[in-house]
Structures are given as structure tokens and as C-alpha cells.
MIGUDO-773318 format. One record per residue: residue in three letters; x, y, z of N, C-alpha, C in turn. Coordinates in steps of 0.02 Angstrom, whole numbers, plus 50000, padded with zeros to 5 digits. Last residue first. Example, Ala and Ser with C-alpha at 12.3 -4.5 7.8 and 13.67 -1.06 7.14 Angstrom:
SER506424988850354506844994750357506455000250394ALA506604971650390506154977550390506604983550390
REM end
This chain:
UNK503975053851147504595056151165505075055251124UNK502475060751090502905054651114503545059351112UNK501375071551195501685070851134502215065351147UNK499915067151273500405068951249501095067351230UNK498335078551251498685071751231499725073651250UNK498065092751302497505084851310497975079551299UNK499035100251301499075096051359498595091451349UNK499235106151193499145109951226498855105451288UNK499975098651098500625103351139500135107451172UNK499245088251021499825085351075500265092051098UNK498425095850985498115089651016498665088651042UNK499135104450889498945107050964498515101051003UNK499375097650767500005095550832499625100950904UNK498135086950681498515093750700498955094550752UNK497735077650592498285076950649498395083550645UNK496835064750496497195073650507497235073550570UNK496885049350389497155052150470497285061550451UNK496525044850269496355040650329496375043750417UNK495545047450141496015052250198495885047050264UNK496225038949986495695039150051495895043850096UNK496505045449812496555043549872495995043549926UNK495755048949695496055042649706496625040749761UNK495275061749670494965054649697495155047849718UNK496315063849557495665066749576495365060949595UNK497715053849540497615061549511496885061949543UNK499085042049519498955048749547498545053449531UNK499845036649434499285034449436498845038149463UNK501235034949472501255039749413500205040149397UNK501225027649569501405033649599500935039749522UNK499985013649562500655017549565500645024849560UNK498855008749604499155004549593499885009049597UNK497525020149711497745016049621498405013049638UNK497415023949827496835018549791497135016349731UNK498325029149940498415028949890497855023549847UNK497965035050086497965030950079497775030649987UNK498575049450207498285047250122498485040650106UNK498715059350329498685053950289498255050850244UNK499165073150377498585070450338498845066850313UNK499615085350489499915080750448499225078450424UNK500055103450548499605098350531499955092450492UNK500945116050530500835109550569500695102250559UNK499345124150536500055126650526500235118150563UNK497755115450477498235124150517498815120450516UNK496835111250330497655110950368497955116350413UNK495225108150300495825114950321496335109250347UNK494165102850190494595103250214495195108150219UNK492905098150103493105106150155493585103750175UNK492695088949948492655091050042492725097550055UNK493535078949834493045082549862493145083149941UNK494485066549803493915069049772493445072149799UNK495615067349872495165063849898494325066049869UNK496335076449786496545068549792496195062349825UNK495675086749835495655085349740495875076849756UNK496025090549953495395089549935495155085649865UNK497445092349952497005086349987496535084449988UNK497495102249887497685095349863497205090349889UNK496855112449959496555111749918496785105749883UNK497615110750070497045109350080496675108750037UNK499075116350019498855109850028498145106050050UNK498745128949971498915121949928498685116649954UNK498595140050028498075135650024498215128049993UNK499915134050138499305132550099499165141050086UNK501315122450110500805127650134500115127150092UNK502405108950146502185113550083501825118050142UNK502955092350101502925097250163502885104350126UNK502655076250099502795081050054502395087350115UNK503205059150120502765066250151503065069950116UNK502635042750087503235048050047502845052850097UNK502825026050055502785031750107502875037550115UNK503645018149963502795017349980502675022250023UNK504765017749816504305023149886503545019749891UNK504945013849714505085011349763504795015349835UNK504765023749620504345017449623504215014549681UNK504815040349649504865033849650504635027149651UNK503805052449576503975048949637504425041549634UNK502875059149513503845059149477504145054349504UNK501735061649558501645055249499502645054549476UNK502105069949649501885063949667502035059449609UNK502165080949569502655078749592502605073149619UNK501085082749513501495082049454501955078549493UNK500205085749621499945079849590500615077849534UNK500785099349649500785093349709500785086449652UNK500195104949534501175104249537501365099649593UNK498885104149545499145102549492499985099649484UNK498755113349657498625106649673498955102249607UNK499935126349639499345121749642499315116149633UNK501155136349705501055131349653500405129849660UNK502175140649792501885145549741501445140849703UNK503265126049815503265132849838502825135749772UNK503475112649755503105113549811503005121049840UNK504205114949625503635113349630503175114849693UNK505705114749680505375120449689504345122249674UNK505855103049827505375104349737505435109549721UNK507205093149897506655100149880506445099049816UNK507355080350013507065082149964507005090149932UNK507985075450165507505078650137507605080750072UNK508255057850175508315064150166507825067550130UNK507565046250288507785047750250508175055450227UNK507105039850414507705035850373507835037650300UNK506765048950547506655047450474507305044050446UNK506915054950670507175050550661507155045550597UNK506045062750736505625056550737506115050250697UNK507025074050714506555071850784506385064850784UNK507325075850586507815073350638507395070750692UNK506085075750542506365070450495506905067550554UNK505775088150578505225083550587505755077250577UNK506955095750542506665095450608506285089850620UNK506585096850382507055093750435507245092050511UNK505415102150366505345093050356505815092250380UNK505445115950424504965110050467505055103650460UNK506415119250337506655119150418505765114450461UNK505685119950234506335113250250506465113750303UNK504855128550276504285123350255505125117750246UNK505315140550284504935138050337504685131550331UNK506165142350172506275142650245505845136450294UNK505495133150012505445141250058505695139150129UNK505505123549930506065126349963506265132550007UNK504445109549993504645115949970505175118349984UNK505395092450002505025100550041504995104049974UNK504995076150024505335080149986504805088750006UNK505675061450079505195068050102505575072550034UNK505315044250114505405046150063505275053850076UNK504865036250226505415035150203505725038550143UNK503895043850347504045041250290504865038750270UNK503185037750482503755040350464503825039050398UNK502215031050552502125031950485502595038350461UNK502015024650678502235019450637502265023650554UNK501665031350784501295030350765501325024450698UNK503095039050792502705034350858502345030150842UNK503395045550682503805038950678503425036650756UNK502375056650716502455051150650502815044150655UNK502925061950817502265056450812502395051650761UNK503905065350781504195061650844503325056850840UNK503625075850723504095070650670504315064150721UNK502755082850761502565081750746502965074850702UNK503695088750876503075085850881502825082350832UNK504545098450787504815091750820504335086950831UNK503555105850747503765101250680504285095650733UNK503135113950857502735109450821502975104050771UNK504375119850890504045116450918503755110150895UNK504345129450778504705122950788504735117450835UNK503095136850809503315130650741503565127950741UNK503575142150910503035139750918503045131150838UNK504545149950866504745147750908504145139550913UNK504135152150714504335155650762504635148250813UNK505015149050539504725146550571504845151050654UNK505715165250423505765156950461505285155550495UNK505615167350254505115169050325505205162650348UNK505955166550115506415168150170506165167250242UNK505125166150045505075161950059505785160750088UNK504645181850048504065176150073504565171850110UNK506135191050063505685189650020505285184450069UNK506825196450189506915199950119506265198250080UNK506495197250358506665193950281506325198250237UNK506445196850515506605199950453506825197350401UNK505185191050617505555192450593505925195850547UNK503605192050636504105199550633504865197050635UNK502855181750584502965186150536503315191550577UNK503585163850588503815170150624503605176550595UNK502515151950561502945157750524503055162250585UNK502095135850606501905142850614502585148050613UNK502725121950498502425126050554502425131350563UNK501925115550336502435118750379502215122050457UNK501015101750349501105109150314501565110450374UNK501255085950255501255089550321501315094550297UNK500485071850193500375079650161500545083350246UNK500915056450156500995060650225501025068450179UNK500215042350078500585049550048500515053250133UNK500775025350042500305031450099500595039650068UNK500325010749951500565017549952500305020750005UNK500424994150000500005000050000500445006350000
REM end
């Protein structure tokens, strides 16, 4: 079984100082969150093995963080695909994917990614806040197979379930 992991970056620092967007680092709070969130993943059994980021700041400093935390057995990846793009440049990059990949997370923003997530699970409302992960359970046969509907949403995971004390977060 293919799984696709759609994580969005964590919460932007906006008074830091940067030049352009995709200069804007992650605050304090985001990084937080992307440790949290790379320490579930691999808790939970669904660390990918395959990541590839946008290349804006905030969105490699979350898959790398996430990747060191939870201890990923792989490297991170960039698209420039994944920065500025639509659901269209998500779906292009998926279908580029390796064969050999059954597990892949792809780490981005939004609106993108809520609106992917919606197209791949043929329809809905769905929000991603800052953070967040969403698992995708792949229905067609291969990577390049990829396109409207043809995934299941099995799991959304936002990380304030595990950093504002109801649940908490693995170690």
C-alpha cells in the first residue's frame, strides 16, 4: 500500500526579518510543532521514508526538524514545485515519485495543501492549520497513477492535540 503524509509547515515568524516570502523562518512555536510532529509520526508507525520540501525557509526547516526528531530514514528532498504552486504541481510531483517509495511526506503551505487534499480525495472542506499532517491512503496501483479521487484520507493530525496538554506528545 502506498501512503502519501501531506505535512504543512509550522507557524511563520511574521516579525522576523526577511527579504522575500520564502525567506520567512518558522517562530518559536513552529518549531516546536515540527519536532512534535516528526516524533509522532515515527510513534505512530508512519514516518516516511521518502520527504521532499518546498524550498521556502519555513517549510525545510519544518521537514528537517520533523525528519531529525522522529528520526526518518531519509533525506529531505526540495521541489521548487512545492513553493507558489497548485494542486496541479503537488499531483505532478507525486506522479515523479519513485517506484520504490511506499511512504512519501511532502511538506508545503497552503492554500495548497488543503486544496490538494481535497482534489486527491475527490472533494470536501478541508483545512490544514500550521503543522498539521494528513494521511493518504493511495487507491490506484502507482505513483505515476495519481490524480482526483484517488486517494482515502485516513488520518488529520494537527499538533495542538499534542502541545496543549489533552494528549501527549511521544518522546
Amino acid at each position: 500500500m502506498r501512503e502519501i503524509v501531506l505535512l504543512r509547515h509550522g507557524k511563520s515568524d511574521w516579525d522576523a526579518s526577511h527579504e522575500r516570502d520564502s525567506d520567512r523562518p518558522l517562530s518559536a512555536r513552529g518549531r516546536g510543532a515540527a519536532v512534535t510532529m516528526g516524533r509522532l509520526l515515527a510513534a505512530i508507525g508512519r514516518a516516511p521514508e521518502f520527504v521532499i520540501s518546498s524550498p521556502a525557509a519555513r517549510a525545510h526547516v519544518t521537514a528537517e526538524m520533523a525528519a531529525a526528531a522522529g528520526a526518518w530514514d531519509s533525506p529531505v528532498h526540495v521541489s521548487d514545485a512545492l513553493y507558489g504552486g497548485g494542486p496541479a504541481d503537488v499531483v505532478a510531483v507525486i506522479r515523479s515519485l519513485p517506484a520504490t517509495a511506499t511512504r512519501v511526506a511532502l511538506v508545503g503551505h497552503e492554500p495548497t495543501w488543503s486544496d490538494t487534499l481535497e482534489v486527491l480525495i475527490g472533494g470536501g472542506d478541508v483545512r490544514m492549520p500550521t503543522a498539521a499532517a494528513a494521511g493518504l491512503e493511495v487507491l490506484v496501483g502507482s505513483w505515476e497513477a495519481v490524480g482526483p479521487g484517488t486517494c482515502r484520507l485516513r488520518w488529520l493530525l494537527p499538533p495542538r492535540l499534542f502541545t496543549d496538554g489533552r494528549l501527549t506528545p511521544p518522546e
